[in-house]
Biopython code that builds the backbone (N, CA, C, O; Angstrom):
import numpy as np
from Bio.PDB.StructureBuilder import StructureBuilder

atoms = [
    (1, "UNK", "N", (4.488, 10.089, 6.639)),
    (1, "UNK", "CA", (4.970, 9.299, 5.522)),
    (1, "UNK", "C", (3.985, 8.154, 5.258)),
    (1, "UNK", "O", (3.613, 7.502, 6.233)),
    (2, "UNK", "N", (3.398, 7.757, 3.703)),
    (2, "UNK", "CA", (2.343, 7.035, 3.728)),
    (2, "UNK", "C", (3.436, 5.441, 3.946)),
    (2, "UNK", "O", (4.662, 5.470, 3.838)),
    (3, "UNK", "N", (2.718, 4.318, 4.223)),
    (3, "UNK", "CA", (2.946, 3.265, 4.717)),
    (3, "UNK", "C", (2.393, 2.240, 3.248)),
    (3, "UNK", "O", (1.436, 2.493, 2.515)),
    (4, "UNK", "N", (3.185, 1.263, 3.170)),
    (4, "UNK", "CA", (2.507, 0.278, 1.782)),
    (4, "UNK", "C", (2.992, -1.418, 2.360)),
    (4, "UNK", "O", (4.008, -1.603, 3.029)),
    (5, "UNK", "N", (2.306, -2.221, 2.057)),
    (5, "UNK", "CA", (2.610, -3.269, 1.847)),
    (5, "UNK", "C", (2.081, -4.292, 0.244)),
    (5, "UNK", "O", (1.208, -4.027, -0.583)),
    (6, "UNK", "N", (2.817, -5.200, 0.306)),
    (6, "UNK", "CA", (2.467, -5.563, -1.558)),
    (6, "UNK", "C", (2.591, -7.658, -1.240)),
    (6, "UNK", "O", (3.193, -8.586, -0.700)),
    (7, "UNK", "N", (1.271, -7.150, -2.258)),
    (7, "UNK", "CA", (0.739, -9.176, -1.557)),
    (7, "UNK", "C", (1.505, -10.002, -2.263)),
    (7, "UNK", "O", (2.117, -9.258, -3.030)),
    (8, "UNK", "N", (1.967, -11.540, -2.538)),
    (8, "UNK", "CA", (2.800, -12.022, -2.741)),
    (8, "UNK", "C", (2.468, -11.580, -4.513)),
    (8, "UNK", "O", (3.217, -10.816, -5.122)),
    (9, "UNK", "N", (1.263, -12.199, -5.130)),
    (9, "UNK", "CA", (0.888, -12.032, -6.285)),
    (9, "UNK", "C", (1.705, -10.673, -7.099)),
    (9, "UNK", "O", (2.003, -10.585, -8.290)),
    (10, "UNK", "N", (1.855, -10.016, -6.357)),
    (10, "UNK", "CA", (2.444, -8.372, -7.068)),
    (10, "UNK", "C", (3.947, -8.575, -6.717)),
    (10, "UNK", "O", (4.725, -8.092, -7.539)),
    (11, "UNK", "N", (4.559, -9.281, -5.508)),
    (11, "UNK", "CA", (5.896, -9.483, -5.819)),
    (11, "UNK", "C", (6.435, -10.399, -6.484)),
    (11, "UNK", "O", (7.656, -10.404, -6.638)),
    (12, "UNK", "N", (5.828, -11.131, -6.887)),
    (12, "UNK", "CA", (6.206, -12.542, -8.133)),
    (12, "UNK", "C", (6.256, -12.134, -9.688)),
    (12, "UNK", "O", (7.070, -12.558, -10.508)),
    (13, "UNK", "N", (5.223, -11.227, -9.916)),
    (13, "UNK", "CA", (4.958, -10.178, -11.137)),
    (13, "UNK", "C", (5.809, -8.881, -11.035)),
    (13, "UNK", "O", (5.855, -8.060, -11.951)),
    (14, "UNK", "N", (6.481, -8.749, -9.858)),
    (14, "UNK", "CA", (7.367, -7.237, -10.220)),
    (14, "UNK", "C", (8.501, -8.037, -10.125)),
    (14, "UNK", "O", (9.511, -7.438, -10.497)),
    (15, "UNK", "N", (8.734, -9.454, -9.668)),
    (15, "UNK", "CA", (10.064, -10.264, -9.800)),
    (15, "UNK", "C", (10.398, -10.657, -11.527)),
    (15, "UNK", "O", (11.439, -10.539, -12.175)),
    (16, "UNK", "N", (9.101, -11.137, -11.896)),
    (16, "UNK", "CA", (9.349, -10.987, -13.294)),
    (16, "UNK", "C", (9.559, -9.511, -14.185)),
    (16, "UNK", "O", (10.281, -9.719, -15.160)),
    (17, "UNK", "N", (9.404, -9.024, -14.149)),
    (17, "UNK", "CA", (9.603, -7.405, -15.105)),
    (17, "UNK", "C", (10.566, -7.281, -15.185)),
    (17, "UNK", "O", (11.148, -7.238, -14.101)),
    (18, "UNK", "N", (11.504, -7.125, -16.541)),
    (18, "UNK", "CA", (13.171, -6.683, -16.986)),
    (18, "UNK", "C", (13.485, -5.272, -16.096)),
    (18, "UNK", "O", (12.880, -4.205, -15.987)),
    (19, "UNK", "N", (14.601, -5.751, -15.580)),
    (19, "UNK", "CA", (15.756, -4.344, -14.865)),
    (19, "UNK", "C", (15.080, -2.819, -15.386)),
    (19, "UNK", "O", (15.052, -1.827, -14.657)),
    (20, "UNK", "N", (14.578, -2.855, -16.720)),
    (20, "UNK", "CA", (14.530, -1.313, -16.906)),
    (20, "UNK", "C", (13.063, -1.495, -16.630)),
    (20, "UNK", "O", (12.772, -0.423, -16.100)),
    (21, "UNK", "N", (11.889, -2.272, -16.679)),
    (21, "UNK", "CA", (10.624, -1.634, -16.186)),
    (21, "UNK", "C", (10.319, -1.514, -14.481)),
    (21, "UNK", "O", (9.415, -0.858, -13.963)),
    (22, "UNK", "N", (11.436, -2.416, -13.728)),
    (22, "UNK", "CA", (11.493, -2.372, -12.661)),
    (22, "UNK", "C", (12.143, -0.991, -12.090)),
    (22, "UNK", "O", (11.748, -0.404, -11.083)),
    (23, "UNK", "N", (13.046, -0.653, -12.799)),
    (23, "UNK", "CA", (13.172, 0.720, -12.456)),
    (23, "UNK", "C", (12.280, 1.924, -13.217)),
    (23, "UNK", "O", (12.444, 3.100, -12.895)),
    (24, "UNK", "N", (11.548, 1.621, -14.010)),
    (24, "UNK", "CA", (10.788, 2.878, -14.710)),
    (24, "UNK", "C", (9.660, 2.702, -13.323)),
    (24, "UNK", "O", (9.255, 3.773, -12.870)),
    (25, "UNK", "N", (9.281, 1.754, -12.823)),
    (25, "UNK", "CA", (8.326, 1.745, -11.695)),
    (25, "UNK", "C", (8.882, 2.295, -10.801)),
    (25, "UNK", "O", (8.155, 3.159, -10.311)),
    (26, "UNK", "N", (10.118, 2.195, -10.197)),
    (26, "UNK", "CA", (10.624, 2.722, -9.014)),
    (26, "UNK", "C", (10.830, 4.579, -9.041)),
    (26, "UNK", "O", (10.911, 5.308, -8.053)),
    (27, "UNK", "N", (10.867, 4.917, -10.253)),
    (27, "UNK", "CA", (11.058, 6.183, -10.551)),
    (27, "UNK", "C", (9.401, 7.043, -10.771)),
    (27, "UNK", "O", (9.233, 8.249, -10.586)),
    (28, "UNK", "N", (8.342, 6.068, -11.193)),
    (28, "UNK", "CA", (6.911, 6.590, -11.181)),
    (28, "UNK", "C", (6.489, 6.426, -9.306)),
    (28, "UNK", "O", (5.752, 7.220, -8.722)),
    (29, "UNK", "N", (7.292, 4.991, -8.524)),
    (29, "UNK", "CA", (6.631, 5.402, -7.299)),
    (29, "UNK", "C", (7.052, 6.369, -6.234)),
    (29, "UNK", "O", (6.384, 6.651, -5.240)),
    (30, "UNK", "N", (8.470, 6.944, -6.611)),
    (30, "UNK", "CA", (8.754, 7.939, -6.261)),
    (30, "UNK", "C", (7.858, 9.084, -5.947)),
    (30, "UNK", "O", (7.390, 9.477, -4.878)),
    (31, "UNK", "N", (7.734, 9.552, -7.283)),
    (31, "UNK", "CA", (6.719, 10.706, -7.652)),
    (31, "UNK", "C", (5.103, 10.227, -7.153)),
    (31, "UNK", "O", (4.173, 11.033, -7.145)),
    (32, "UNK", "N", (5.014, 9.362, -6.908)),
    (32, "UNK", "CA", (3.150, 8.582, -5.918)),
    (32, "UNK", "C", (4.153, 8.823, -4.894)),
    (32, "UNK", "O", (4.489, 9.974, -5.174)),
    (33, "UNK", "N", (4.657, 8.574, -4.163)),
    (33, "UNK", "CA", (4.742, 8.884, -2.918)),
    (33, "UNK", "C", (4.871, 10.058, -2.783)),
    (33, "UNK", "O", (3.952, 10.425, -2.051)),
    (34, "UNK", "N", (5.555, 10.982, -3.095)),
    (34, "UNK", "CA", (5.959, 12.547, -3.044)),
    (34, "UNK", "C", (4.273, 13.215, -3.294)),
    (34, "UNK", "O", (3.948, 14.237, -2.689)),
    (35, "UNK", "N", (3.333, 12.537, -4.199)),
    (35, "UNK", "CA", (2.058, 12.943, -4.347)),
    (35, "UNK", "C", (1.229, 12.535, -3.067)),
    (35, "UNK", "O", (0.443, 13.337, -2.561)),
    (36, "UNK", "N", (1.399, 11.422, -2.617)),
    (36, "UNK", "CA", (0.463, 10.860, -1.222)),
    (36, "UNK", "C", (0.520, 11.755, -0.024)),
    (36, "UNK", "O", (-0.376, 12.077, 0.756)),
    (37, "UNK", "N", (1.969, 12.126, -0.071)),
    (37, "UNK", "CA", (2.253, 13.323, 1.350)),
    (37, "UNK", "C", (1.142, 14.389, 1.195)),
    (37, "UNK", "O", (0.456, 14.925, 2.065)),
    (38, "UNK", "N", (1.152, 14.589, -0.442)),
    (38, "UNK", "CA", (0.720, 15.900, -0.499)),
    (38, "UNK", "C", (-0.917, 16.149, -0.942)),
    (38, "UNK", "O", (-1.527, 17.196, -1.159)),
    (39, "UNK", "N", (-1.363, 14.687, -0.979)),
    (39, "UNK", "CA", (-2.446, 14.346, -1.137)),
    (39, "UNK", "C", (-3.418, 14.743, -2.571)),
    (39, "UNK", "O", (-4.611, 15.011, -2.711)),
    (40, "UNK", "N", (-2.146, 14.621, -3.617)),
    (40, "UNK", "CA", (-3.016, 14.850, -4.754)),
    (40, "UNK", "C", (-1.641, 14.283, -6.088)),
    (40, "UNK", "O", (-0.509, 14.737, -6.251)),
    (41, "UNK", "N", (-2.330, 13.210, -6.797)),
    (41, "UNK", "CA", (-1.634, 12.555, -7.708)),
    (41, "UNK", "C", (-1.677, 13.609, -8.573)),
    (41, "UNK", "O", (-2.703, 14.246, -8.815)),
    (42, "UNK", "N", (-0.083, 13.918, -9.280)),
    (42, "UNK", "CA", (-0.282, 14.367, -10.825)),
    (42, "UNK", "C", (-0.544, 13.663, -12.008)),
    (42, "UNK", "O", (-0.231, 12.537, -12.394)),
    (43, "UNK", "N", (-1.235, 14.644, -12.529)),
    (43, "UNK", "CA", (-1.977, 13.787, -13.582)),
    (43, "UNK", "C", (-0.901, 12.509, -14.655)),
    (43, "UNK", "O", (-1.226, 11.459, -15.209)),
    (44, "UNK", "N", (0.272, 13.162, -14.573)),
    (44, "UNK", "CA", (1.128, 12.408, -15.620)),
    (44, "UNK", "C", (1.204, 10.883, -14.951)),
    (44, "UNK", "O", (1.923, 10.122, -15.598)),
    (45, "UNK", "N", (0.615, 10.339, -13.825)),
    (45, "UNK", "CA", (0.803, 9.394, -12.959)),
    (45, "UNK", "C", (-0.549, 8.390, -13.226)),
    (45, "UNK", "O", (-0.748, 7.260, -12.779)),
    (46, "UNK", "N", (-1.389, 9.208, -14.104)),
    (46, "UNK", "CA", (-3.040, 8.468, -14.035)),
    (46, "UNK", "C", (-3.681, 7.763, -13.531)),
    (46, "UNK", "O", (-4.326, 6.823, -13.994)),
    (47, "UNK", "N", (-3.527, 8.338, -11.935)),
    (47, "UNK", "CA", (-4.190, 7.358, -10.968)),
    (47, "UNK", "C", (-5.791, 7.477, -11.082)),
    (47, "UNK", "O", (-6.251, 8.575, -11.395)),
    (48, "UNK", "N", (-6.491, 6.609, -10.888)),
    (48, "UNK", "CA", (-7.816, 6.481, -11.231)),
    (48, "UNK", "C", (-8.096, 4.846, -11.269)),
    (48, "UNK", "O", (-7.381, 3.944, -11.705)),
    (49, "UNK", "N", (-9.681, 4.797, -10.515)),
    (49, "UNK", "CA", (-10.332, 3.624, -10.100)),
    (49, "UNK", "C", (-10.389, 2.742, -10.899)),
    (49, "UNK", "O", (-10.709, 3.064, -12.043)),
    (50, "UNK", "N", (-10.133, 1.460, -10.636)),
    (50, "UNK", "CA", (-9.957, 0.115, -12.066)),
    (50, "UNK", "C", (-11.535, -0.596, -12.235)),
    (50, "UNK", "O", (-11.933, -1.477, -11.472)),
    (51, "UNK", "N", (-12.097, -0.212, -13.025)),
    (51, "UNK", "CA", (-13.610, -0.762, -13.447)),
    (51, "UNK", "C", (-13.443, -1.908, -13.557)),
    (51, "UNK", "O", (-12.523, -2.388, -14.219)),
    (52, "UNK", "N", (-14.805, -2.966, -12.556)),
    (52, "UNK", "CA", (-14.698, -4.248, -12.140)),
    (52, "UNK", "C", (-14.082, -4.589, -10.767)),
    (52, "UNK", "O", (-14.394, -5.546, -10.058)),
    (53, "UNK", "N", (-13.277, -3.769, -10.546)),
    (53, "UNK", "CA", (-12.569, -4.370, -9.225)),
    (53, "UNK", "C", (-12.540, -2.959, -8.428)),
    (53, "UNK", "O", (-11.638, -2.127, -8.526)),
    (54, "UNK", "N", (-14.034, -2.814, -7.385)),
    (54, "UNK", "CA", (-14.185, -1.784, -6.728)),
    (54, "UNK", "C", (-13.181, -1.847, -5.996)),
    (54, "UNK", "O", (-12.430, -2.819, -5.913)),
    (55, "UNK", "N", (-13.047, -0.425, -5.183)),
    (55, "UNK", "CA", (-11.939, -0.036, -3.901)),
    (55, "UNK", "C", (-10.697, -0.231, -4.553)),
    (55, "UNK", "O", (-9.767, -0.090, -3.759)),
    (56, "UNK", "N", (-10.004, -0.759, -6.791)),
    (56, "UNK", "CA", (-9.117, -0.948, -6.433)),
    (56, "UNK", "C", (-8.544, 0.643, -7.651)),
    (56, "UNK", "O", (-9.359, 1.249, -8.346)),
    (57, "UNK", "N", (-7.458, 0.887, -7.615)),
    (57, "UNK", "CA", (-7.075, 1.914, -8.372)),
    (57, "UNK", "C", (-5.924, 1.356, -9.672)),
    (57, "UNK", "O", (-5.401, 0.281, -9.965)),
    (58, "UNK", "N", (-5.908, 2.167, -9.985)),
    (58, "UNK", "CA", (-4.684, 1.863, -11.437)),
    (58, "UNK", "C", (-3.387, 3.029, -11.419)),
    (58, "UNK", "O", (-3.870, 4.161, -11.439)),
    (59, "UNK", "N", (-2.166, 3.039, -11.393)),
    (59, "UNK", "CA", (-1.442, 4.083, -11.481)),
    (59, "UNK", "C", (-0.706, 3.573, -12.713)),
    (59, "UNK", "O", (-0.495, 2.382, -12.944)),
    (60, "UNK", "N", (-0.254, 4.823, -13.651)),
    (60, "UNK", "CA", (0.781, 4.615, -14.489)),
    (60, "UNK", "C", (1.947, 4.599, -15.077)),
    (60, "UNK", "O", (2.040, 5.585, -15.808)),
    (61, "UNK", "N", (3.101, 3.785, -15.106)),
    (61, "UNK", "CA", (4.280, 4.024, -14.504)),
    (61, "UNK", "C", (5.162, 3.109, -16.545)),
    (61, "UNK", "O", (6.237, 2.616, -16.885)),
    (62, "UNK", "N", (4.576, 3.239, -16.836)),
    (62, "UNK", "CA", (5.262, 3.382, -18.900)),
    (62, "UNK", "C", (4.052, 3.501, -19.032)),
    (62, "UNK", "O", (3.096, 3.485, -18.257)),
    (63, "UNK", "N", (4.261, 3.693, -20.717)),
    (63, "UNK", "CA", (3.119, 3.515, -21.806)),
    (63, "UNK", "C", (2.190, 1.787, -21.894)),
    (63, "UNK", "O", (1.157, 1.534, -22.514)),
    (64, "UNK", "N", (3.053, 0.844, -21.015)),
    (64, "UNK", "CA", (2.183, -0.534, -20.957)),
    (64, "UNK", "C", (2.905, -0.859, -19.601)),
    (64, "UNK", "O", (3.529, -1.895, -19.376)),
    (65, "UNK", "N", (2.726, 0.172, -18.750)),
    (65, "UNK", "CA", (3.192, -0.495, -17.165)),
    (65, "UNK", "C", (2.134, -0.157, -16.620)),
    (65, "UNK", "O", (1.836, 0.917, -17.143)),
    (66, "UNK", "N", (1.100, -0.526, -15.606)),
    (66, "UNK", "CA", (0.256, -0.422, -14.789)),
    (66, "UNK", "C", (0.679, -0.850, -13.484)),
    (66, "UNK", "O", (1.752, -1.450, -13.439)),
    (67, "UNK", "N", (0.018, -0.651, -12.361)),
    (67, "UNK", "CA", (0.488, -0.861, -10.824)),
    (67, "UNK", "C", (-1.028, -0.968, -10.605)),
    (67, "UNK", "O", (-1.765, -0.100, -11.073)),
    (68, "UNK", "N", (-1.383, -1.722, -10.099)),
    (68, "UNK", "CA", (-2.766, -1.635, -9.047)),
    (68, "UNK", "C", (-2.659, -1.688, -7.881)),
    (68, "UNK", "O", (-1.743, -2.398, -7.466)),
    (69, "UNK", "N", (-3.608, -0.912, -6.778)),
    (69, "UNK", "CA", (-3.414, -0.414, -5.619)),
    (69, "UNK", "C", (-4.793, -0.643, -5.000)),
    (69, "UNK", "O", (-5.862, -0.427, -5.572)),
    (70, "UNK", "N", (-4.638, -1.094, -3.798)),
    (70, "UNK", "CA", (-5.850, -0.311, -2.920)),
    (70, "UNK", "C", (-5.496, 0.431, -1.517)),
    (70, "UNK", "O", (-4.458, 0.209, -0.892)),
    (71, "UNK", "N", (-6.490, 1.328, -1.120)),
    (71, "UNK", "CA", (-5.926, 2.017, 0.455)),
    (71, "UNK", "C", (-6.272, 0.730, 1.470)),
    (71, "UNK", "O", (-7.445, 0.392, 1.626)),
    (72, "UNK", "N", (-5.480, 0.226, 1.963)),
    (72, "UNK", "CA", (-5.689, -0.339, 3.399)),
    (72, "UNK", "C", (-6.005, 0.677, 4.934)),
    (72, "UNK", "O", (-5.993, 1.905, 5.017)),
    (73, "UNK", "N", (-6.208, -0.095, 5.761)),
    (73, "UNK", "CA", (-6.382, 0.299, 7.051)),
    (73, "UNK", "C", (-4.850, 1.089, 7.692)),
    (73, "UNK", "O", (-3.884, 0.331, 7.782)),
    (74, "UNK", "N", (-4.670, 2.385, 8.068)),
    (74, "UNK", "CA", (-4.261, 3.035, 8.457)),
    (74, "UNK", "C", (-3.265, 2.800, 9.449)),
    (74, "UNK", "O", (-3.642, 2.946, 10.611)),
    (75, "UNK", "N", (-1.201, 2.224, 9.112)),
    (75, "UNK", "CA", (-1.007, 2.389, 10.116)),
    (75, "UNK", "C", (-0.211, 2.879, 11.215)),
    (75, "UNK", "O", (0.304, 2.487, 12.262)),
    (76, "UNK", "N", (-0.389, 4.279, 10.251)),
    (76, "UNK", "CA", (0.142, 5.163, 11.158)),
    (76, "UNK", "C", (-1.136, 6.590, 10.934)),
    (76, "UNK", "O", (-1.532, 7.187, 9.933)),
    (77, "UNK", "N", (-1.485, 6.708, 12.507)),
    (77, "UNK", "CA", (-3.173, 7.548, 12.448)),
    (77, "UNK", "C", (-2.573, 9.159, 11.263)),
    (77, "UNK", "O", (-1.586, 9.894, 11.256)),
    (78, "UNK", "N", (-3.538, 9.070, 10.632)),
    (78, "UNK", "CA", (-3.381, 10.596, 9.299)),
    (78, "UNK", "C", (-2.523, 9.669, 7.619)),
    (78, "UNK", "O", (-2.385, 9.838, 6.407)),
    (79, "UNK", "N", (-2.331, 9.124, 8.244)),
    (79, "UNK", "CA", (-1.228, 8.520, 6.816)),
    (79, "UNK", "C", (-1.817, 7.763, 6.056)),
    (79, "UNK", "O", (-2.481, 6.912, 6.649)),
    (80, "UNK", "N", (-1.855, 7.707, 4.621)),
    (80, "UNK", "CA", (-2.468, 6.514, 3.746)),
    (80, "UNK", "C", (-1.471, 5.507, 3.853)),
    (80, "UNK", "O", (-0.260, 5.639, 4.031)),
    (81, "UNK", "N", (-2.374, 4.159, 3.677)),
    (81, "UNK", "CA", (-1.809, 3.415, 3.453)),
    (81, "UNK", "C", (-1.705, 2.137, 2.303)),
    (81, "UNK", "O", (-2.470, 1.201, 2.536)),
    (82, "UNK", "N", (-1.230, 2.067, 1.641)),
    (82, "UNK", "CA", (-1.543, 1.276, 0.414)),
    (82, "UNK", "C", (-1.073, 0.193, 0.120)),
    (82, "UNK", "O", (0.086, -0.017, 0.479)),
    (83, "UNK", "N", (-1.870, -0.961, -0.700)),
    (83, "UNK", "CA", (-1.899, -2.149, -0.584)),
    (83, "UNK", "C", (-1.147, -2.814, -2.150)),
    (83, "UNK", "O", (-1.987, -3.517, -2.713)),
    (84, "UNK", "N", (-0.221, -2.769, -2.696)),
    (84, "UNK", "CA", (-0.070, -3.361, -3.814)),
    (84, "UNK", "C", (-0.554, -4.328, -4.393)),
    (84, "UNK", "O", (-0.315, -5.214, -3.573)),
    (85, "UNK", "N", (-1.161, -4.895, -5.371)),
    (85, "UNK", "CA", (-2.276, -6.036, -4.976)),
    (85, "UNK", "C", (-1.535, -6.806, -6.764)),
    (85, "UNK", "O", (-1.361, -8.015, -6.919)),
    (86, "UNK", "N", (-1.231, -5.748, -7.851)),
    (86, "UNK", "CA", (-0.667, -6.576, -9.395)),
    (86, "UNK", "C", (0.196, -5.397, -9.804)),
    (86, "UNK", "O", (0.103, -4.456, -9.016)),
    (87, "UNK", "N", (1.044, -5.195, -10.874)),
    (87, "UNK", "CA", (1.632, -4.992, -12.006)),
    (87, "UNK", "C", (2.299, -5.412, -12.821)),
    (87, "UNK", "O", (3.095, -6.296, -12.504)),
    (88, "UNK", "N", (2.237, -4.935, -14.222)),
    (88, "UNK", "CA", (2.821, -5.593, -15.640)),
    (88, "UNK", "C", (1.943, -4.635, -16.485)),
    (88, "UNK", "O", (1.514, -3.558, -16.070)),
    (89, "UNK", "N", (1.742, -5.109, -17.616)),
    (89, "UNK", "CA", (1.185, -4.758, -18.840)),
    (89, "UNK", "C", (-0.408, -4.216, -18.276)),
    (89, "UNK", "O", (-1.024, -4.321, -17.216)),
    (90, "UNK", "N", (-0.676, -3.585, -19.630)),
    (90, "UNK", "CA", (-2.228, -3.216, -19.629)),
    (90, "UNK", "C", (-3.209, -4.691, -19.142)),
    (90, "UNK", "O", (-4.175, -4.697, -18.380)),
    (91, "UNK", "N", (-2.665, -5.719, -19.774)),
    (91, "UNK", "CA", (-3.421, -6.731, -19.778)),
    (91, "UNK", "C", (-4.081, -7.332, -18.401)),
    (91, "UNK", "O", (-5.034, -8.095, -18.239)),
    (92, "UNK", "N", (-2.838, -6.424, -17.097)),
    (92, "UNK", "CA", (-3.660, -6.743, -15.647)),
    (92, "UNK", "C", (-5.155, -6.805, -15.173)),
    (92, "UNK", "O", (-5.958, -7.543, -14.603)),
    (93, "UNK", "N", (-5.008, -5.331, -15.878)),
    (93, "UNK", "CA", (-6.425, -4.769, -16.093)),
    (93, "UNK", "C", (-7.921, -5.737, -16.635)),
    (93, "UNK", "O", (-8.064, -5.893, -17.848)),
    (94, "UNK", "N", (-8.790, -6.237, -15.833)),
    (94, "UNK", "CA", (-9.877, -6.495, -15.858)),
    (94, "UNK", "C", (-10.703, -6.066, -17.095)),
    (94, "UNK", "O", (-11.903, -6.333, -17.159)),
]
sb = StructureBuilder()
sb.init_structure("model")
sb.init_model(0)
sb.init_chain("A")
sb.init_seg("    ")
for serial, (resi, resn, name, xyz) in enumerate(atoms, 1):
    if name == "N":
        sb.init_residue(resn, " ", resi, " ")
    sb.init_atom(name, np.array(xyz, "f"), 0.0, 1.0, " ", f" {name:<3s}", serial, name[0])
structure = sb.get_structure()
């Protein structure tokens, strides 16, 4: 089972987001986790690297919800582990 932790910055910004984008996220990280086991994002999820901010990724969870991610250090040996680092709007984005 992959392992995540999320830095304060991304829980202050998912504290702000209305009831329904907080759950449209909880229902896109579902489906990222069910993809991490299996080690391959579906595309409807558009995970892919965020230009400007190496090592970090972008997943997509509405039409103006973004999540940014990076893999941390491993901690459980075989398992990813991921770092929540922002989400909200496109505008996160660099």
């Amino acid at each position: 089972m992959p392992t995540y932790e999320a830095t304060e910055d991304f829980l202050r910004a998912y504290r702000r987001l209305d009831p329904s984008a907080r759950e449209a996220f909880r229902r896109a990280l579902a489906r990222f986790i069910e993809d991490a086991k299996a080690r391959e994002f579906r595309p409807g999820l558009r995970v892919k690297g965020v230009r400007g901010l190496p090592g970090c990724f972008e997943m997509t969870w509405a039409s103006d919800g973004r999540a940014i991610f990076k893999y941390g250090p491993a901690v459980r040996a075989g398992e990813p582990h991921f770092v929540w680092v922002a989400i909200g709007g496109h505008s996160i984005l660099p």
